[in-house]
RODO-2510 file (C-alpha; in nm, 4 decimals, decimal comma):
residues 222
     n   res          X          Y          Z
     1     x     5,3747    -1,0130     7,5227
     2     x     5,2346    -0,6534     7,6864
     3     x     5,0946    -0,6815     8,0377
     4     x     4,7489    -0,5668     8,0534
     5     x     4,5357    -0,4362     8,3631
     6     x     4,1942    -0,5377     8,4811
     7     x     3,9420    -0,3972     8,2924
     8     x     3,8535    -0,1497     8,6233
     9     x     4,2539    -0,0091     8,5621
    10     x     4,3415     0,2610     8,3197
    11     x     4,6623     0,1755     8,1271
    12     x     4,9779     0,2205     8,3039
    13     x     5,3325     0,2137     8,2822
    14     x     5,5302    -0,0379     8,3982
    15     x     5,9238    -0,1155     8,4654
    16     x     6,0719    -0,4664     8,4700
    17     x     6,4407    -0,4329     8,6874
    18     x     6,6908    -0,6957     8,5876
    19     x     6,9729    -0,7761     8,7478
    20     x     7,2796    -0,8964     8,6074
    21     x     7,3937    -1,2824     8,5654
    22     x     7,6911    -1,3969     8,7751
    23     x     8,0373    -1,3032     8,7458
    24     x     8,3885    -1,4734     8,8999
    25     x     8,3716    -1,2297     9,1590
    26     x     8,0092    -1,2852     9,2687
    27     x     8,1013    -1,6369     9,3157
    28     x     8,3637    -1,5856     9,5054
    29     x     8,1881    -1,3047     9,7615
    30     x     8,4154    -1,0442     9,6218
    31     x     8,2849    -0,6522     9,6379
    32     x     8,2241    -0,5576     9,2729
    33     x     8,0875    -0,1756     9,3015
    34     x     8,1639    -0,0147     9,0094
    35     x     8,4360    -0,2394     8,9131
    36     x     8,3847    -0,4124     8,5928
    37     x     8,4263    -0,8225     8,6017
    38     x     8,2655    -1,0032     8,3208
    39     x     7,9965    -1,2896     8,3442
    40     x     8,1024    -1,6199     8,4207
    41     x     7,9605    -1,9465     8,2340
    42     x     7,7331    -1,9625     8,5007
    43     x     7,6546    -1,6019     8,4742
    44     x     7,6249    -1,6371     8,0645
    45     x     7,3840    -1,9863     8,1228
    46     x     7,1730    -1,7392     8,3614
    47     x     7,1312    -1,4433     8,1058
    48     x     7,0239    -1,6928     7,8329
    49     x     6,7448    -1,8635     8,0946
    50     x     6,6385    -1,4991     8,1485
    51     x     6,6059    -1,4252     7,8017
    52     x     6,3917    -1,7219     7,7464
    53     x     6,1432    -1,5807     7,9207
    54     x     6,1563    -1,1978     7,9569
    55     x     6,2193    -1,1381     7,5486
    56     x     5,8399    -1,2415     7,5339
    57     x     5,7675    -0,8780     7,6794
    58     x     5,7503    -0,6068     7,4379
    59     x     5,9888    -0,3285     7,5923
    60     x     5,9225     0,0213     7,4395
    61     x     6,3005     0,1364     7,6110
    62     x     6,5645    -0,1059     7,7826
    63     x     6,8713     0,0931     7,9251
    64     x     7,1758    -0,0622     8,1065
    65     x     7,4072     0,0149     8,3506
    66     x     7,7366     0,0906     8,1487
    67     x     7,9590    -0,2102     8,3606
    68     x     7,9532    -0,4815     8,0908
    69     x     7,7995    -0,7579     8,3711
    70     x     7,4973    -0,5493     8,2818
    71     x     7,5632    -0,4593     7,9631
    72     x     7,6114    -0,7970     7,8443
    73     x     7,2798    -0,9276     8,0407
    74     x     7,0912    -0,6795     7,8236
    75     x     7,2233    -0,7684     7,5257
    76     x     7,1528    -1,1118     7,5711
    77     x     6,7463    -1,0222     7,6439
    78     x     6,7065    -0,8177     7,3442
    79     x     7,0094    -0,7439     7,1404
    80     x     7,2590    -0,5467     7,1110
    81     x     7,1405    -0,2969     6,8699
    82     x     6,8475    -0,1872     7,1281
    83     x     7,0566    -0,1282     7,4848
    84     x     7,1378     0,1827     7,5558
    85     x     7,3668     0,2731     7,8634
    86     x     7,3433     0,5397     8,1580
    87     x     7,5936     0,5598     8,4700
    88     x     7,2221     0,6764     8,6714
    89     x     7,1918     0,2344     8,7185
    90     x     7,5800     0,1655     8,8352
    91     x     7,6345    -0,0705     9,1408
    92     x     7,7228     0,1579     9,4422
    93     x     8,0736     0,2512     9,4940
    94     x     8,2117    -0,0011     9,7753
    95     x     8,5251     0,2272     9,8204
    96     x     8,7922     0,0647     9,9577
    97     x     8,5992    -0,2872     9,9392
    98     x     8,6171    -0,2990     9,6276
    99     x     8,7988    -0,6191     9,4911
   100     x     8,8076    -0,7402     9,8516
   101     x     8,6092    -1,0156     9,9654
   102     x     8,3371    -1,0023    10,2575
   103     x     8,5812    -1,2405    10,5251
   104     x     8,8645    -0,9970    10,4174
   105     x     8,6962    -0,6931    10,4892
   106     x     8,5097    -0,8524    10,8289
   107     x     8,8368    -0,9205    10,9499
   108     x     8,9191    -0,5390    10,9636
   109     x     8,5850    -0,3395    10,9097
   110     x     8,3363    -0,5613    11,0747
   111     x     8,1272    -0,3097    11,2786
   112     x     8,0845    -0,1174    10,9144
   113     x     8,0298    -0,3672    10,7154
   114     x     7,7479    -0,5567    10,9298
   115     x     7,5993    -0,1774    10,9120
   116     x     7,6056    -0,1956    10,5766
   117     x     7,4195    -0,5096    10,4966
   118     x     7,1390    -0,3954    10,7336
   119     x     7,0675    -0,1335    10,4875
   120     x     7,2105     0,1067    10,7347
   121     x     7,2926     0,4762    10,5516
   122     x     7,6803     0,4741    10,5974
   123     x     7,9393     0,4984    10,3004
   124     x     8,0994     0,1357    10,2277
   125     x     8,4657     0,1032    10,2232
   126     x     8,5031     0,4549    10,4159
   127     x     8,4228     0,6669    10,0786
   128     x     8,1834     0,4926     9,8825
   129     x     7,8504     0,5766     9,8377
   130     x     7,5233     0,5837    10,0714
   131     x     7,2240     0,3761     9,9790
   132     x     7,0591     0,7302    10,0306
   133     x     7,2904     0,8492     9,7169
   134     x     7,2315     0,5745     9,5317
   135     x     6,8809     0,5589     9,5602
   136     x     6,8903     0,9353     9,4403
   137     x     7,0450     0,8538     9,1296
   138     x     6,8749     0,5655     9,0134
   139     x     6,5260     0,6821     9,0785
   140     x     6,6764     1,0107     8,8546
   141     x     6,6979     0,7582     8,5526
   142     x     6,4041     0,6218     8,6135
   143     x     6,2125     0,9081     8,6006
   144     x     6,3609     1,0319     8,3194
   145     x     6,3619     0,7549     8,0996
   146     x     5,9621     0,6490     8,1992
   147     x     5,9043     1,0166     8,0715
   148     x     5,9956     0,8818     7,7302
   149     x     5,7325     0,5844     7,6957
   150     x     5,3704     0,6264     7,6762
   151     x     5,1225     0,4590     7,9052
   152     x     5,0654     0,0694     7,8478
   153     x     5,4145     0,0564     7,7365
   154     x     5,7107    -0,1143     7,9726
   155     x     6,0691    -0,0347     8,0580
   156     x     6,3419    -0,2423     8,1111
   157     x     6,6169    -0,1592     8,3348
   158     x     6,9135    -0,3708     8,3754
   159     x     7,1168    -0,3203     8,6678
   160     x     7,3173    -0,4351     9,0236
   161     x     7,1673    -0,5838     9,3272
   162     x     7,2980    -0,2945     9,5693
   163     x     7,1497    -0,0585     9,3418
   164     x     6,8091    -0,2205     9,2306
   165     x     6,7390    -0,2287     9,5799
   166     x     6,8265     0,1121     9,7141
   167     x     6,6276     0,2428     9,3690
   168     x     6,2971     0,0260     9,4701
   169     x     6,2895     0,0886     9,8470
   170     x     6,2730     0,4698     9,7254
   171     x     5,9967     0,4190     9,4560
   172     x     5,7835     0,2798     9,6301
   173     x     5,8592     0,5268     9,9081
   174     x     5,9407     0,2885    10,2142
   175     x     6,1190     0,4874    10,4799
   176     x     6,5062     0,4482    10,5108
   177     x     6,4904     0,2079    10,8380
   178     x     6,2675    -0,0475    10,6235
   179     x     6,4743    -0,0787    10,3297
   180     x     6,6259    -0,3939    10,4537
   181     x     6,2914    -0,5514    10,4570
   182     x     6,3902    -0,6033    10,1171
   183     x     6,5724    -0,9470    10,0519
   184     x     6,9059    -0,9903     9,8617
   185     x     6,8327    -1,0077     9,4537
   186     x     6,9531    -1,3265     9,2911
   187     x     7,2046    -1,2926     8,9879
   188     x     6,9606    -1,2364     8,6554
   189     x     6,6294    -1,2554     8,8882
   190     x     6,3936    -0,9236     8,8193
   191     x     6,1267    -0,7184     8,9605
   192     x     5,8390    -0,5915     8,8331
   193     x     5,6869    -0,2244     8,9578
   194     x     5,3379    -0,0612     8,8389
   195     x     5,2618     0,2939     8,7833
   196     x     4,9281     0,4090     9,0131
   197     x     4,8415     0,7160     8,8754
   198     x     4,6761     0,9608     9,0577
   199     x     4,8163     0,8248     9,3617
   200     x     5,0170     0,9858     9,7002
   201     x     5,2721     0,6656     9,5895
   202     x     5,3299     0,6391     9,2560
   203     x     5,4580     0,3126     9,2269
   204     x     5,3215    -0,0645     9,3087
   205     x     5,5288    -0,3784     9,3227
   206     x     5,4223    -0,6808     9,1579
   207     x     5,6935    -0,8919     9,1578
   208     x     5,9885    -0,8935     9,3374
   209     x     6,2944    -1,1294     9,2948
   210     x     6,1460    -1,3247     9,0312
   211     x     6,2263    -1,5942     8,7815
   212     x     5,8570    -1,5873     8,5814
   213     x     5,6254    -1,3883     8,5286
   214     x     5,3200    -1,3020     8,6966
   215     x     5,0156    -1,4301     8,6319
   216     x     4,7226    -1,1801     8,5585
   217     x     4,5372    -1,0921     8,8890
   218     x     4,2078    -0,9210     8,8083
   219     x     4,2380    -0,8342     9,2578
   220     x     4,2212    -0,9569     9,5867
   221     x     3,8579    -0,9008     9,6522
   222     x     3,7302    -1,0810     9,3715
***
């Protein structure tokens, strides 16, 4: 399968952002970050439901975050052979919440960590990364891996919910305060973003914590 636009579109690129299926920890509301749990059956039985559907797309690049949750969700989309890896999609670094879970961490750091899941710019777990940071890094890999595919061909980037999040809310250039407009990304859900070329905001989203794919829309005034 390769999305096409209307006929009124020119060909454009587009990116399909995956995240991972479920681990141990996600079931038990642990902080991951950049710590590296594997998938769980459940997580395993999510990865193969999502490849059921999204290996019908025709991906001229699919990169991973290098934390094998990812890694493995890749694999199990399109094989092994055509992931490649780039620390630019990591989780965010949770600092010291890392391997804690959220009632552990409320108990102590409840002020910060409410902050935190209102999208608020503050560094988790005292020296972990900002969403701000985050964003920055992620939206780096994007750019320069959608350098490498021509228009009318699609990217798939396979990644964290923290991260995927941060990295959207910057694409498509929503101010800091609204990023938490954004709702929480299911494990092995994905999102689907359009290039609009020639425009003051480059990207479009089309999809957004998604199990299927969309159906073609020729507009909204039609």
């Amino acid at each position: 399968m390769v999305f096409s636009s209307s006929r009124r579109d020119p060909i454009i690129k587009k990116i399909v952002i995956l995240r991972h299926g479920r681990t141990t920890w996600n079931a038990e509301r642990r902080f991951q970050g950049q710590e590296d749990p594997p998938l769980d059956e459940v997580g395993i039985a999510q990865a193969i439901k999502a490849a059921s559907i999204l290996n019908s797309i025709e991906y001229a690049k699919v990169v991973s975050s290098d934390l094998i949750r990812a890694q493995k969700t890749a694999e199990m989309v399109v094989g092994s052979s055509r992931v490649e890896t780039d620390i630019a999609f990591r989780e965010t670094h949770c600092g010291n919440w890392q391997g804690r879970t959220w009632p552990e961490i409320e108990k102590t750091q409840a002020d910060q960590l409410a902050a935190w899941s209102l999208s608020e710019d503050i560094r988790p777990g005292e020296t972990g990364e900002t969403r701000s940071e985050v964003a920055q890094r992620f939206t780096a890999g994007i750019d320069k891996y959608i350098s490498e595919i021509e228009p009318g061909q699609t990217l798939l980037v396979v990644t964290h919910g923290g991260a995927a999040r941060a990295g959207i809310s910057q694409l498509l250039g929503l101010p800091k305060s609204h990023w938490g407009a954004l709702g929480v990304l299911s494990n092995c859900s994905w999102s689907l973003l359009s290039e609009q070329p020639g425009k003051d905001q480059r990207w479009r989203l089309d999809e957004y914590n998604a199990g299927s794919l969309p159906e073609p829309a020729i507009g909204d005034d039609v």
